[in-house]
Structure formats: structure tokens, C-alpha cells
C-alpha positions in Angstrom: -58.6 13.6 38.2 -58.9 16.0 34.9 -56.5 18.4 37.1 -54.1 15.6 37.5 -54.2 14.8 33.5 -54.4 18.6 32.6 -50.7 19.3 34.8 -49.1 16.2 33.4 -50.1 17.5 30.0 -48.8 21.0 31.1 -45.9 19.5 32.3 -45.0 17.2 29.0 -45.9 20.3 26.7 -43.3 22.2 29.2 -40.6 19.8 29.4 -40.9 19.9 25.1 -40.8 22.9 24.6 -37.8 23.3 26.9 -35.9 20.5 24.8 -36.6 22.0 21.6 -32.6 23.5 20.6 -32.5 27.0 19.4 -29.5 26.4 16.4 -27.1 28.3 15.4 -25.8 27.5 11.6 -23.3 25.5 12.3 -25.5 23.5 13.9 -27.7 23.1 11.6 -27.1 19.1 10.4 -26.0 18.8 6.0 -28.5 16.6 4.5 -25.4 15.7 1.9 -23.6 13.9 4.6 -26.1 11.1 4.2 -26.0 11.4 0.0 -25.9 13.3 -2.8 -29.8 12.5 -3.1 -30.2 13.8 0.6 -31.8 17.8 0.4 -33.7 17.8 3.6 -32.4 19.0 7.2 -35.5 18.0 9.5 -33.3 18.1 13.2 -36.4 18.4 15.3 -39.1 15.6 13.1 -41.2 18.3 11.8 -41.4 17.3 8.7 -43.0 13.4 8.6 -42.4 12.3 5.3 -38.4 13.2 4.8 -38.1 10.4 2.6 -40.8 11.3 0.1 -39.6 14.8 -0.2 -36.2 13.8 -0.5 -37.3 11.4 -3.8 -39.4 14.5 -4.9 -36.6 17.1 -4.8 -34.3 14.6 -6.9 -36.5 14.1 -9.4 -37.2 17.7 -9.7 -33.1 18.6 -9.9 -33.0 16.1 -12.5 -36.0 17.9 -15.0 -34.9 21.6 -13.7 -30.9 21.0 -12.9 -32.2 23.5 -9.9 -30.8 22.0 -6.2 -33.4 22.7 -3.5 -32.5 22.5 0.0 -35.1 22.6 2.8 -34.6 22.8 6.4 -37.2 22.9 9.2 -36.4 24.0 13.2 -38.0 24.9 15.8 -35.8 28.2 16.1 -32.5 29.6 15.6 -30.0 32.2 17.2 -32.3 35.0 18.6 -29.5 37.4 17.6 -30.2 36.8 14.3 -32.9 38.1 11.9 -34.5 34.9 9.3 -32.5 36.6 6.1 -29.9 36.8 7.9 -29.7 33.3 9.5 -30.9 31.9 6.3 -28.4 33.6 4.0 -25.4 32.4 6.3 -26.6 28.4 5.8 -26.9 29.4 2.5 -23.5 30.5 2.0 -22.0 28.0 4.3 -23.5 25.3 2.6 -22.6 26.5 -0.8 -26.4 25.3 -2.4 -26.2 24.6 -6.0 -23.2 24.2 -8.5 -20.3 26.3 -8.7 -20.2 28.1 -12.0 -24.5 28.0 -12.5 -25.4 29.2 -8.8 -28.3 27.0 -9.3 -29.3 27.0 -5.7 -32.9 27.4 -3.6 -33.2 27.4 0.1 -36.3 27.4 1.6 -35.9 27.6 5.9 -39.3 27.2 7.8 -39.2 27.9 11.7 -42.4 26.7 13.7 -41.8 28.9 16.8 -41.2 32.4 14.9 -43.8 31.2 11.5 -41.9 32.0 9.7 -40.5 30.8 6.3 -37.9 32.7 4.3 -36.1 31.7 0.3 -33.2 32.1 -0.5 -32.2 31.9 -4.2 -28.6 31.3 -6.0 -27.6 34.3 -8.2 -28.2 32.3 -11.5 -31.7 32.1 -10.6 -32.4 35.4 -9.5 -34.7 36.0 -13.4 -36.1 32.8 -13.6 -37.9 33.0 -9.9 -38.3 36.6 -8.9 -38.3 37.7 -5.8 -42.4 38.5 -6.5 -42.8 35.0 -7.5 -41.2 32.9 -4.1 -43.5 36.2 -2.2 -46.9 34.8 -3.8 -46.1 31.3 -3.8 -44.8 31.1 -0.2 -48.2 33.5 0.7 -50.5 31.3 -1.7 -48.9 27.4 -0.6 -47.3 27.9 2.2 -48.7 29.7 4.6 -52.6 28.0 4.4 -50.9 24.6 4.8 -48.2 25.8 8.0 -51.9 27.3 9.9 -53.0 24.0 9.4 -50.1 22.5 10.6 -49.9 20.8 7.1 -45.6 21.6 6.4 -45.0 18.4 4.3 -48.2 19.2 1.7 -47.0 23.2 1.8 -43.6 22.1 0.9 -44.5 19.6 -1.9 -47.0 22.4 -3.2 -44.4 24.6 -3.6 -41.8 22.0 -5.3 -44.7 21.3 -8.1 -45.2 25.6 -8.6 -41.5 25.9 -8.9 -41.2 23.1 -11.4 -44.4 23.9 -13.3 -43.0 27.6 -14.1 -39.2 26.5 -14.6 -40.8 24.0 -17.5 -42.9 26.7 -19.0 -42.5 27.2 -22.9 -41.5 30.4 -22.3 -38.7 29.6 -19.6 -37.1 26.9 -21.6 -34.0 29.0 -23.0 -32.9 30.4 -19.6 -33.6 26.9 -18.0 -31.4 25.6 -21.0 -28.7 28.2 -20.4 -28.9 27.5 -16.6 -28.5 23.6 -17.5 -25.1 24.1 -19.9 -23.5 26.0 -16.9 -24.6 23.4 -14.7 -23.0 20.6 -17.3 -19.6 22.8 -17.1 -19.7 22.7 -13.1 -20.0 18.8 -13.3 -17.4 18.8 -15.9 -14.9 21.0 -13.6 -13.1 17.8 -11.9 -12.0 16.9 -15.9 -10.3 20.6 -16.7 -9.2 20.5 -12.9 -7.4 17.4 -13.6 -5.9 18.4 -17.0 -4.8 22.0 -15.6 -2.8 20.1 -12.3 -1.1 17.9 -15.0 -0.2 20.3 -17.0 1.6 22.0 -14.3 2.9 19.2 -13.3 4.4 18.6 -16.7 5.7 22.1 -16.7 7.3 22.1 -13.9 8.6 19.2 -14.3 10.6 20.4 -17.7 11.4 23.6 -16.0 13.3 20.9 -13.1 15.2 19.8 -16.4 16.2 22.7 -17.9 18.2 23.9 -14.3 19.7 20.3 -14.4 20.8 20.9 -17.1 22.5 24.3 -16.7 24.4 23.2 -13.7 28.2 22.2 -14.0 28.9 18.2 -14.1 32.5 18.6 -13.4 34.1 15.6 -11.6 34.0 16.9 -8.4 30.2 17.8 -8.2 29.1 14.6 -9.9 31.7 13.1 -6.8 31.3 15.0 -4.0 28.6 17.5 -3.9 25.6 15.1 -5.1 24.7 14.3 -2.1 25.3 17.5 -0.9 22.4 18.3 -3.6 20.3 15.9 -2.0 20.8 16.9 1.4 20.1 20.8 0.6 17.0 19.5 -1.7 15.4 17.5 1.5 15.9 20.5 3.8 13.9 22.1 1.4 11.4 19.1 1.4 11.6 19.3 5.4 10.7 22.7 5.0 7.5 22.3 3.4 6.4 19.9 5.5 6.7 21.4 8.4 5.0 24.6 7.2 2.0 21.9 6.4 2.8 20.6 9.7 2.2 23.5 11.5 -0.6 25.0 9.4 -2.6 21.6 9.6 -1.9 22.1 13.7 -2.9 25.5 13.6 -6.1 24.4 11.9 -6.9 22.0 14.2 -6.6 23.0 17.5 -8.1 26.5 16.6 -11.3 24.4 15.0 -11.2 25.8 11.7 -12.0 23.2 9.9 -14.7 25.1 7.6 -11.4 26.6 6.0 -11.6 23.1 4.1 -15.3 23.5 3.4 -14.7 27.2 1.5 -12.3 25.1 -0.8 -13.4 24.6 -4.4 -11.8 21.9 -7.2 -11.0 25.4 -8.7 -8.2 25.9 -5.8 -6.7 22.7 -6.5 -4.4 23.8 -9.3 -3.7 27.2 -7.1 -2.5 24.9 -4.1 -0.7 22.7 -6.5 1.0 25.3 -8.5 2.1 27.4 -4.7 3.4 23.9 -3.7 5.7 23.8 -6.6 6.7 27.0 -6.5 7.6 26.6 -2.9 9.5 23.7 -4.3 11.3 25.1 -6.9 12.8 28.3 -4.7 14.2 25.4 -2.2 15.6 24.2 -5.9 17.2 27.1 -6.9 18.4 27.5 -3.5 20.5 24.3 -3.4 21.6 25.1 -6.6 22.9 28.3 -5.5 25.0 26.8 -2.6 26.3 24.1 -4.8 27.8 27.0 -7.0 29.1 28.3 -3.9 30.5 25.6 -3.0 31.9 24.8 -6.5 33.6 28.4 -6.5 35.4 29.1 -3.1 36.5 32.3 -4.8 34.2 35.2 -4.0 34.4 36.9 -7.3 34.1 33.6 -9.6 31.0 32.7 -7.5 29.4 36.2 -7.7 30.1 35.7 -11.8 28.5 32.2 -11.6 25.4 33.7 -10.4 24.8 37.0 -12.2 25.0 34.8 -15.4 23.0 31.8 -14.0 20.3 34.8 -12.9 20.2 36.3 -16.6 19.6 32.9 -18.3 17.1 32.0 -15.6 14.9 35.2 -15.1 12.3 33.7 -16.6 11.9 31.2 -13.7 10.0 34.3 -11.9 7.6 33.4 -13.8 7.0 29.6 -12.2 8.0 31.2 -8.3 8.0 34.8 -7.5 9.7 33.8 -4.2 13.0 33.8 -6.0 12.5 37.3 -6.3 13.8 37.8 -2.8 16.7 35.7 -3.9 17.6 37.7 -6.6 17.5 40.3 -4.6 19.7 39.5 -2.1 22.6 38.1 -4.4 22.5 41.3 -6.5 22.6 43.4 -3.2 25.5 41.6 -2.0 27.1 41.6 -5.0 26.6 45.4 -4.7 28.4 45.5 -1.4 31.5 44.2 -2.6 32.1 46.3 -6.0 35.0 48.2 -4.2 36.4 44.6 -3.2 37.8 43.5 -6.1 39.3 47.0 -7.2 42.7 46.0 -8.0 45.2 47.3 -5.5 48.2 49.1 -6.8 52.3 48.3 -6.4 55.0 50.3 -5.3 55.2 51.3 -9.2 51.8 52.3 -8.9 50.7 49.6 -11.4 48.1 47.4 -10.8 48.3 44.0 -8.9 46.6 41.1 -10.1 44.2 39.3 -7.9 45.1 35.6 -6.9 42.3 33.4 -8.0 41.6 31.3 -4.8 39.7 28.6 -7.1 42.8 27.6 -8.2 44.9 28.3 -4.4 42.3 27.3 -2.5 44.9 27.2 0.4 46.3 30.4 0.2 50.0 29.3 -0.3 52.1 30.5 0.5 51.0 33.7 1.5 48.3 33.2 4.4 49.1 30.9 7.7 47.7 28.2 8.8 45.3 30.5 11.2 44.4 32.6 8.4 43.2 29.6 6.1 41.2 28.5 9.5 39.3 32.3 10.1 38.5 31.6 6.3 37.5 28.2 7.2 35.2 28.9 10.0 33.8 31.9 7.7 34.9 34.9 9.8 37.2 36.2 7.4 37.8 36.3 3.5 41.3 37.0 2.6 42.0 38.5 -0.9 45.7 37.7 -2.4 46.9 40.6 -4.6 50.5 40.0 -6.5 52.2 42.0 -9.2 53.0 41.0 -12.4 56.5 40.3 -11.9 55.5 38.3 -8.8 57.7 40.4 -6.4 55.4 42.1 -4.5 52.2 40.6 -2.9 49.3 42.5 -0.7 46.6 40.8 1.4 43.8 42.6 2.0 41.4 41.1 4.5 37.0 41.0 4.7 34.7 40.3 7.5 32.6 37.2 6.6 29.0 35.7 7.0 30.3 34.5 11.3 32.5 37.2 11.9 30.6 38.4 15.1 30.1 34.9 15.8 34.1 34.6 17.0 36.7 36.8 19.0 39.9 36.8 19.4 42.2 34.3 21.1 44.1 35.5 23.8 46.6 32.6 23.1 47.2 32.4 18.8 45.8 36.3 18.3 43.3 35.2 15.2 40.0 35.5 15.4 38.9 32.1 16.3 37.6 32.1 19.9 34.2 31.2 19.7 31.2 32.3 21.7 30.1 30.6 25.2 28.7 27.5 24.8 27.9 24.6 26.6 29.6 21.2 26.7 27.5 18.4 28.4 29.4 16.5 31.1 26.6 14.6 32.5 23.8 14.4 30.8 20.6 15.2 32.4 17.7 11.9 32.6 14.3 11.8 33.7 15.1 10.6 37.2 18.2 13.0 38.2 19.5 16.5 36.9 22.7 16.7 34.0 25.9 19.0 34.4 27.8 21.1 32.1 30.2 23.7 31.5 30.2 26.8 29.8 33.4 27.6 28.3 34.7 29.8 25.1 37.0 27.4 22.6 39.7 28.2 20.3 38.8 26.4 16.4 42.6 26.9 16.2 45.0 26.3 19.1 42.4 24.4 20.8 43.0 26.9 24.0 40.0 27.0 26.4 38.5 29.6 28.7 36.3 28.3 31.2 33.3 30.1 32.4 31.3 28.9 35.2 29.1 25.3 36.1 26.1 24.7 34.3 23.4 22.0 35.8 20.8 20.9 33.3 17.4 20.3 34.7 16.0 16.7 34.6 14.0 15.5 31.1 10.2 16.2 31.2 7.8 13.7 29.9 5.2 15.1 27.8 1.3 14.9 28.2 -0.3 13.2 25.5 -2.8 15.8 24.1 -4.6 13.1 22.4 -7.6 12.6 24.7 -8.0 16.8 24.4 -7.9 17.0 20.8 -10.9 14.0 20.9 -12.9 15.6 23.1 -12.7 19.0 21.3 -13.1 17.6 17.8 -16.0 15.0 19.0 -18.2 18.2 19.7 -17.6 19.7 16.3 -21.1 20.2 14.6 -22.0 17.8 11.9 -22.0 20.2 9.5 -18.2 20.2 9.1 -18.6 16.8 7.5 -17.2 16.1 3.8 -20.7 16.5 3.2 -21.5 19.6 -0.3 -24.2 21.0 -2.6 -21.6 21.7 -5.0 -20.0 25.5 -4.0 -23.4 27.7 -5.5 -23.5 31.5 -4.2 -26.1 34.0 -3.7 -26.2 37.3 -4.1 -29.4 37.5 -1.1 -32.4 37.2 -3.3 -35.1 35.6 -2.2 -38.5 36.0 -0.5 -40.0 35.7 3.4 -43.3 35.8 5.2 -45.5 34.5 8.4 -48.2 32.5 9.2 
């Protein structure tokens, strides 16, 4: 009968140590997702009196503004070393406040006794690495051989707090509290720095409203033109969030949130309004185009709209590359608008096509379309006594996007593309043609048969995306200590 008793006992002792999880840090469960009064992470019930220790560590943050965490496990990663392991959780967790680095972690772990500190940088003089190395040797370790971790835990709160309230200590303590103070305070100077840029660029919208022309026909006809380019630019942004929150998701990175600080608030604000205000100055930039058909004028238009509004570089670097690319072009086109000489050898005057938009009547009606469709620009040149005329012609932004009809001769044949006969459904396949079209005479080359493959429905990827995010570990949760750092000071030892 005792053999019977002792193998069941052998077997239970077996079967519990062969449950107990060996963690990685991830894995490790944030008291703070319970609370801000939750500092104890006790996955595997080691500790018995959670509670208690949880009221004790509040009350000493509250007389010591120093934020204690405490976690107790069986084991962790057996690649891993306990500084090593215990400065990662450290640093993942972000223990103590921001701008004070306030922070203690103490990590005890039963099946390697071993415990090991870790202290935030701001307390690196007020408990010496010599200090945590006598206490942990003194408290510690006589309670954990006793099995005893809730009394050597609570003897080593009432050490910490009885030297941080020393006389002596009470000026660094004090200093350690006003830093603390400003951390808590950072949400107010957060707020009041995103409102000022908010405000800022909000008059810096004004001032380029105010700087464009309000001639008839752009308060008419290019408004919502305006609009249109300015959502594009909205679309834009959202689908680089789109695709960045995607990205983020379905590679799990969700602890890029968790490294996030109130202090990056004003940085993500101010990028998004940067972004925002290059998508600005880009509409604004094809509204002058379109307000100036003439090369020349619109070149003008925007080497004097860039010299009042440099200092926008200033609110968006990105319009940098827009400068850049308007002067360069610019550039390109110097010997363009050389004036071209008569048979006198005088010079010719340039037709300003802002006020001939049409071209009349010097260029025909295929001409004026190859300007239309952007393959060509056509400068008018006419002499003074308006006898002579010269037209000098430019490739444009499409030029290689056309060739040239076999039927009118101008460059207006486009490139092959598809025109849907019957469209394609989920039940049965579509047909097309591929043919090449003239944008002037309408002529049409056909090319071959084209048969369009039937509509796919997609796979919902919902039930993947639940199943990969439900076995996240719990310590991706909204759960902080408050974004504390630690320069790896700290103390270890056995039992």
C-alpha cells in the first residue's frame, strides 16, 4: 500500500513539474493590465498573498514615488542568462516613469533560485548595486530556503523604504519625486504642444489660401478641382495608414505600439501634417497649372510662388523634392523660350498661349489635339510686323505614351489597350479586344481576341487573423508602468 501512495505521489509531483511553463518575456503576464495599483506578476501561484503585496507596493510608490515590480516563475528561456531575461522584461515593460526612471524589478525563479534586481537609471545612487547584493543575500535568500517568498519579498519592500526615507536620502528622493511630478504632468505639455501645431499649421493653410489667384474662373471652375486634388491627397494618407496598420498586424508587431511614448504624439502629429501640407502644395501647384496653359507663364507662377513660400520647408521637408523637381524642369527648358529669329534676323515674339489658348490660327485641329492629349507642346513665334510666324514643336509629359496614325499622320495613336465586349462574371469567362485607337480621326487598328477569366471570390481572412491574434501573449495589452529605462544596474544571487 505505501508503494501504491509513494508512485501516485511520484507521479503527481511528475505530472507538476511537467506543467510548470518555462516563459519567455513576452509571456510573462503585465500586472498593469488589471490596474494601475496591480505590480505583481505571480503566473504560476507562488506567491500566496498577491493581494497584500500588491496594497504594500502602492503604499510604498506613494511615500517613495519609486514603482516596484515583482514577478515570480518557475523558469524562463534556458537560452537566456537571469540579467539578461530580467533586463528584457524590464525594458519591455518600461518600469517607472518616463523622464525619472524611477523603476525596480525584482524577478525570483524557484527552479534556478535564483532572484535578480533590476534598477531604473534614476535610481542607480540612491540603491547601489552593493545595497540590492546585501539585502537580497540578508532577506531574501533565508526566507526562499525556507520556502518563505511572500515574507522575503515584503522584508525587502520595508529595507528599501526605510533607506529611501532616511534623513540623509531626503534631497535625492525629493529630486527623484519633482521628475516624477513632470512625467505625470507630460499628458498637459503633450496636449498644449499638439495644439499648438495644430494652430500653426492651421495659419500656415491660410496664408497659401491666401496667396492663390481668385480669378473668376478658379473660384468657377477649378474649386472643385481643388477639392478633388486635396482628397487624393487625403486618400493617400490613408492608405499609407492602411497599409502600415496591415503590415503591423499580420506580421504581429504590435509591441511597436507599446515602445510609443505621449512624447511621440506631437512627432506623429506634426509628420501627419506635413504629409498633409505637401498634398497641399501639390494641388496648389496643378491648379496654377491649370490656371496657366502657357508653359512659360506657369514656370513664372511657380518660381515666384517657391521664393515667397520657402519658408514652408520649414513645416514639410517633403516639398523639398518638389522644389526640386519644378526647378530642374524649369532648367530643362531654358533654351525653349530663346526667341527665334526672322528672315531680318530680328527677333520673333513668342505667342502667349494664355491668351490663344487654341492656337489660332496657326496650329490645326490635330495639333491642338497632340497638345490636348499632352504629347506635344507647340510654341507660336510671330514677328513684330506680324508677317512671318514659326512653330516650333516639344515632346510632352505622354509623348511615348502615343504613335503615329497611319490614317491623319499626328501623333495620336494610342497604345494597345483593351476594350471589354463581354464582361467576365463569376459563373462564365468575359471577352475583349485589344486594339490601338486614334484620339483624332477615331481610326482603329485591331490586334487580336482577348478572353477575360471568370471573377474570383475572395476568402474571408477574418477567422485567420482571430486565430493568430487570439494567441498573442497578454503582455501586448494597453496595460504600462509609465515608459522608465535602465541602464542594467542592479543586483543577483542564489539560494
Amino acid at each position: 500500500m505505501k508503494k501504491v501512495i509513494l508512485l501516485l505521489l511520484f507521479i503527481s509531483f511528475g505530472a507538476q513539474s511537467f506543467a510548470q511553463k518555462v516563459y519567455t518575456v513576452n509571456e510573462i503576464p503585465n500586472p498593469k493590465t488589471a490596474g494601475q495599483d496591480y505590480f505583481v506578476s505571480n503566473p504560476d501561484g507562488i506567491l500566496s498573498n498577491v493581494d497584500i503585496l500588491n496594497r504594500r507596493i502602492a503604499e510604498f510608490e506613494k511615500k517613495t514615488k519609486v514603482e516596484i515590480a515583482i514577478v515570480a516563475i518557475y523558469d524562463f528561456d534556458k537560452d537566456k542568462e537571469d540579467f539578461e531575461f530580467a533586463k528584457e522584461l524590464f525594458d519591455t515593460w518600461k518600469i517607472g516613469k518616463a523622464q525619472a526612471n524611477n523603476g525596480l524589478l525584482l524577478v525570483v525563479t524557484i527552479d534556478r533560485k535564483k532572484y535578480r534586481f533590476i534598477t531604473g537609471s534614476g535610481l542607480e545612487g540612491l540603491l547601489p548595486d552593493v545595497f540590492l547584493k546585501q539585502t537580497g543575500e540578508n532577506l531574501l535568500v533565508p526566507a526562499f530556503k525556507k520556502g518563505q517568498y511572500d515574507d522575503g519579498v515584503l522584508a525587502v519592500i520595508d529595507e528599501i523604504e526605510a533607506k529611501l526615507t532616511k534623513t540623509s536620502n531626503q534631497a535625492e528622493v525629493n529630486g527623484l519625486m519633482a521628475k516624477v511630478v513632470k512625467s505625470n504632468q507630460q499628458w498637459q505639455f503633450t496636449l498644449g504642444y499638439c495644439v499648438a501645431l495644430l494652430l500653426l499649421f492651421f495659419l500656415v493653410f491660410k496664408i497659401i489660401n491666401y496667396q492663390i489667384p481668385k480669378s473668376q474662373r478658379i473660384i468657377k471652375s477649378k474649386l472643385n478641382e481643388s477639392g478633388f486634388f486635396l482628397s487624393n491627397g487625403c486618400a493617400i494618407l490613408f492608405v499609407i495608414v492602411f497599409v502600415s496598420v496591415f503590415v503591423i498586424v499580420f506580421t504581429k508587431s504590435f509591441d511597436l505600439f507599446t515602445k510609443l511614448s505621449l512624447a511621440d504624439i506631437p512627432i506623429i502629429i506634426y509628420s501627419a501634417l506635413a504629409i498633409a501640407l505637401f498634398f497641399k502644395y501639390i494641388a496648389y501647384s496643378k491648379l496654377l497649372r491649370q490656371e496657366h496653359f502657357d508653359d512659360k507663364n506657369f514656370f513664372n507662377e511657380m518660381g515666384s510662388f517657391r521664393k515667397r513660400n520657402c519658408w514652408l520647408l520649414l513645416f514639410s521637408p517633403l516639398i523639398l523634392f518638389a522644389f526640386i523637381f519644378q526647378i530642374v524642369k524649369k532648367t530643362r527648358t531654358a533654351d525653349r523660350f530663346k526667341p527665334l529669329k526672322d528672315s531680318q534676323k530680328n527677333d520673333m515674339i513668342r505667342l502667349d498661349r494664355d491668351l490663344n489658348r487654341e492656337g489660332a490660327p496657326f496650329l490645326t485641329k490635330g495639333q491642338r489635339r497632340e497638345e490636348l492629349i499632352k504629347v506635344y507642346d507647340y510654341d507660336i513665334w510671330e514677328n513684330t510686323a506680324h508677317t512671318e510666324h514659326s512653330i516650333k514643336v516639344w515632346p510632352a509629359e505622354k509623348y511615348e505614351d502615343f504613335n503615329e496614325c497611319p490614317k491623319c499622320k499626328f501623333r495620336t495613336l494610342s497604345k494597345p489597350r483593351i476594350h471589354t465586349i463581354e464582361p467576365a462574371t463569376y459563373n462564365s469567362i468575359g471577352e475583349a479586344k485589344q486594339v490601338k485607337s486614334c484620339e483624332h480621326c477615331n481610326y482603329e487598328e485591331f490586334i487580336k481576341m482577348v478572353t477575360l477569366p471568370k471573377l474570383l471570390k475572395s476568402s474571408s481572412s477574418s477567422s485567420s487573423f482571430g486565430s493568430s491574434s487570439s494567441g498573442s501573449s497578454s503582455s501586448s495589452s494597453s496595460g504600462s508602468f509609465g515608459g522608465g529605462s535602465s541602464s542594467g544596474g542592479g543586483a543577483g544571487g542564489s539560494w
